[in-house]
N, C-alpha and C positions, 0 to 999 in steps of 0.2 A: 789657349789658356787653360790651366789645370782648373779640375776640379778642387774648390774651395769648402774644408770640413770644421765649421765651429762649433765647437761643445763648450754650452756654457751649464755646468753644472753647482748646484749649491746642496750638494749629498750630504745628506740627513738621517739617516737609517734602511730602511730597506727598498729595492727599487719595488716600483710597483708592478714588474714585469709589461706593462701597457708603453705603446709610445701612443701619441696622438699629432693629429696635424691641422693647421687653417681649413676647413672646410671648404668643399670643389663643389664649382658650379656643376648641379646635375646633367649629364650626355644625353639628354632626351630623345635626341635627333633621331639619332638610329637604333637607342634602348626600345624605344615603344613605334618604332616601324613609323616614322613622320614621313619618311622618303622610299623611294623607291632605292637599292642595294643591287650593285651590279658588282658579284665578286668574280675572279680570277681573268681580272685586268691586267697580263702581264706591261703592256706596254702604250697600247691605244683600243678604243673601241668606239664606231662609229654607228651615232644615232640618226636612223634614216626616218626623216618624216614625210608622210605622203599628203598633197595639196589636189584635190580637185575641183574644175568648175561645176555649171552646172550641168549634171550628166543627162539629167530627165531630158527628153524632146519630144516633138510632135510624133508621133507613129505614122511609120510608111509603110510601103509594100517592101523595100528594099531594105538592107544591112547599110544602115550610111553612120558608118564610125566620125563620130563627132567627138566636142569636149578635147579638156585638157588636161592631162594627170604631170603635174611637177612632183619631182624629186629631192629636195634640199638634206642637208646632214648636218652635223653639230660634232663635233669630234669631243669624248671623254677619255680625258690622261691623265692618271694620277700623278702624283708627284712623289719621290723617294722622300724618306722623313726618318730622321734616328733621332736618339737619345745616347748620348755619352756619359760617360758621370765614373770619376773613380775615387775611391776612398782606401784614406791607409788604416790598416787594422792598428798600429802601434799608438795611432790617436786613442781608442778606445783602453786600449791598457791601463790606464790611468783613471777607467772612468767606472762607474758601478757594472758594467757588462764585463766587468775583466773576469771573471771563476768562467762565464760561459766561453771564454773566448780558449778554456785550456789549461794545462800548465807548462805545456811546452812554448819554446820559444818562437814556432812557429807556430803563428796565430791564426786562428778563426775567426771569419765573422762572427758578432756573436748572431745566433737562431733567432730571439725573437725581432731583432734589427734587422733581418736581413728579410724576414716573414713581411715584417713595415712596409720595408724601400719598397720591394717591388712592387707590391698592393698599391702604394702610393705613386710607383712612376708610371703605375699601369692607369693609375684615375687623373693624373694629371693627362697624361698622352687623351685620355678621353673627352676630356674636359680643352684641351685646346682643339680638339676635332671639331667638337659643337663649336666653340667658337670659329672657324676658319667656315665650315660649313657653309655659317651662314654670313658673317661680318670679315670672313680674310680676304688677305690682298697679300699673293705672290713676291710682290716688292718689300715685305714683312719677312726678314729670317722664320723657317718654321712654323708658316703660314700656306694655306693655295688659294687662288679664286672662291670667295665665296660665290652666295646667289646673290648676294646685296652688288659684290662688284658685276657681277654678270649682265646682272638688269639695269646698272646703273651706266654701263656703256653700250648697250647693244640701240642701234639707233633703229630698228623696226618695232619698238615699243611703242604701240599704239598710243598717242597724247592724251586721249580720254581715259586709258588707264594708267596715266599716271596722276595721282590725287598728290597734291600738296599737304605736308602734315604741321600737325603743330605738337606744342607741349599736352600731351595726353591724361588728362584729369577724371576722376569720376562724376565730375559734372557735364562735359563735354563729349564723352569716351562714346557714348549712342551716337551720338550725331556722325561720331569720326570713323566707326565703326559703319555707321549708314550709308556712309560716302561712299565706303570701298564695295560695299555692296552692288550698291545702286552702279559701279563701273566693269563688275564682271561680267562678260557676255552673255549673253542669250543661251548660245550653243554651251558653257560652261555651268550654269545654275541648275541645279538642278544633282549634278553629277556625283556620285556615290565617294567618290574619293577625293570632293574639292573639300579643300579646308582656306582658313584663314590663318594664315601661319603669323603670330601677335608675339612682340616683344613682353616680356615679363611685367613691366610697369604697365601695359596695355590688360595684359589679362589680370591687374591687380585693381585697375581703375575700374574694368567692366561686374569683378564679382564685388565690388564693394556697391558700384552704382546699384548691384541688385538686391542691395540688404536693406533698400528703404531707411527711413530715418533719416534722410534729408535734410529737414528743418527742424534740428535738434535746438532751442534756446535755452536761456538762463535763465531765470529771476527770482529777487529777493524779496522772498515772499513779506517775510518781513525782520526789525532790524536784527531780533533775538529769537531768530528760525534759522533751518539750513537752507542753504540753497536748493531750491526743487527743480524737474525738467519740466517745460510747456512745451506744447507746440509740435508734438511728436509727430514725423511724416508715416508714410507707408509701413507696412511692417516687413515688405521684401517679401523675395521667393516662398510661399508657403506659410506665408506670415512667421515665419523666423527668422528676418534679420539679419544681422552681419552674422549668424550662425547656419544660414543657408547652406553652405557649397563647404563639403568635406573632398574637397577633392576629388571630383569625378568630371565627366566632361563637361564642355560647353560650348553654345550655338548662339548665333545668332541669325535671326530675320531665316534658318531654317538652315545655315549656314557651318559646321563644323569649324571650333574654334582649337587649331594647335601653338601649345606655348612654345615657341622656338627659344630657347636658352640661351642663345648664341645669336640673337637679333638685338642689334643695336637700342635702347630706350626711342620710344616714338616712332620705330619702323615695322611694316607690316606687307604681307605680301600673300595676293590671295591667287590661288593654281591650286591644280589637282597634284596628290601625289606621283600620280603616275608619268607627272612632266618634270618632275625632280628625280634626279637620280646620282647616287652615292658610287662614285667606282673607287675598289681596293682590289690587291692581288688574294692573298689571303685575308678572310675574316680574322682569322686566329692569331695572325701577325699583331693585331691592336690588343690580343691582352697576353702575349708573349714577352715576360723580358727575363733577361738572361744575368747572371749574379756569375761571374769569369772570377775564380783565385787565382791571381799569377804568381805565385809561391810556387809552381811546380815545374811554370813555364821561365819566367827572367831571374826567379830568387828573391821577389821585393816583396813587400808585405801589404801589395797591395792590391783589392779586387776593382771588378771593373763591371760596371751596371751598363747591358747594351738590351737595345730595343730597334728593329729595324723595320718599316712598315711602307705602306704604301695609300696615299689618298687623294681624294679631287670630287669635284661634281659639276655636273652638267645639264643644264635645263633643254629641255628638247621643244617646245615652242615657245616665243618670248610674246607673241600674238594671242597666249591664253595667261598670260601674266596679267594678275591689279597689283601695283606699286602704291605706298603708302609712305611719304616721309623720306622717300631715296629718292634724290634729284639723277635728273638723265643727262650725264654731258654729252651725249652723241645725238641727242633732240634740238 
């Protein structure tokens, strides 16, 4: 199916030379390094994890090779992924961009539209990455496996770290956040690179639970007064309030909190970075797109927006995974 170009215009004097567009959910994922980046995956790459028991023994006189060293792997394949998209320049002719497009009859994009598109197919491309990252499913056109699908079929996730979630509030958000806690292992607490990877509305519920003012009420003080506040709880982080948290990080119970952008509302999933891992061929492919005139090539007026990339991800132990809100069908 062709690419479909509506211009609805209501031209009025001068363009403002600006386009603008719906605002994209931010690519957090791999902007601020959330995950581990395994780049020039031409095809497959296999993650080898090493298992052993206990190796300490009693001391002898003799070499008596004991213990058990297991092997296991997890295979990481990106997936092929484009962008197509073509537009006829003779649409714009007719619209305020026509002086940039020329005055010949063989037309240009106009410069600052075409400066837009790509800017814009290069943050969209980015913005369904974060999504797929973490909430995709393969069976989704232009979609791969996220982590949410990964953990939610793999049946050696241990039952104790899967925690039942519910609708995440900032009344309740300590408690649900204490949960998952309380289910990360022994051998995992502790670790420099484990985070709590928390849906948007999760990290919106725990900086507000920490602005205090809890038990904000009303009353009329009297009938020809204004309304005043009583009752005022805590005053939050620092005693400032819902104006605590400009944006910088956040822990809990000692615990590194990352907003995953791309985690479903209510889901949460707590590992180390170092068990998450991003594979692409080239990095550079994801902000690569390519603006083709075919005026030189078929004669038609019309160019062609191409983008061709490569991605997927792979968790390397499903045994140091806490699930939060992701039901396990293979349990």
């Amino acid at each position: 199916m062709a690419t479909t170009t509506s211009i609805t215009t209501t031209y009025a004097g001068e363009f403002a030379g600006q386009y603008v567009a719906a605002a994209l959910l931010e690519a957090n994922t791999l902007a601020q390094g959330g995950i581990t980046v395994k780049p020039n995956v031409k095809f497959k790459e296999v993650l080898k994890k090493v298992s052993v028991d206990d190796i300490v023994k009693d001391a002898t006189c003799d070499f008596d090779p004991t213990s058990t060293i297991t092997l296991t792997e997890k295979i990481l394949q990106p997936e092929e992924q484009q962008v197509n998209l073509q537009i006829c320049k003779k649409d714009f002719a007719s619209d305020w961009e026509a002086i940039q497009m020329g005055y010949s009859a063989y037309h240009n994009v106009p410069p600052s539209f075409a400066d837009f598109i790509l800017g814009h197919v290069a943050a969209k491309v980015a913005e369904r990455t974060e999504r797929s990252i973490w909430a995709g499913d393969t069976a989704t056109n232009g979609q791969f496996n996220g982590f949410t699908k990964l953990v939610s079929t793999d049946a050696d996730l241990p039952s104790a770290q899967e925690i039942t979630g519910t609708t995440v509030t900032s009344s309740n958000v300590i408690a649900q956040l204490g949960s998952i806690v309380d289910a990360i292992p022994s051998s995992l607490y502790g670790a420099d690179d484990l985070y709590i990877y928390v849906s948007q509305n999760i990290a919106r519920a725990y900086v507000r639970s920490l602005g205090g003012f809890a038990s904000i009420t009303q009353q009329n003080v009297a009938a020809d007064e204004n309304v005043g506040i009583a009752g005022i709880g805590g005053n939050g982080v620092n005693g400032q309030g819902t104006m605590h948290w400009q944006g910088g990080g956040l822990s809990f119970d000692g615990v590194k909190l990352f907003v995953a952008n791309g985690l479903a509302d209510n889901d949460a999933i707590a590992t180390t970075k170092s068990n998450l891992f991003f594979g692409t061929g080239l990095i550079a492919d994801h902000n690569e797109v390519k603006l083709l005139d075919m005026a030189d090539l078929d004669g038609s007026q019309n160019a062609r927006i191409v983008m061709r990339f490569t991605a997927g991800v792979q968790l390397a132990s499903i045994e140091d995974v806490v699930t939060y809100g992701i039901a396990n069908s293979a349990n």
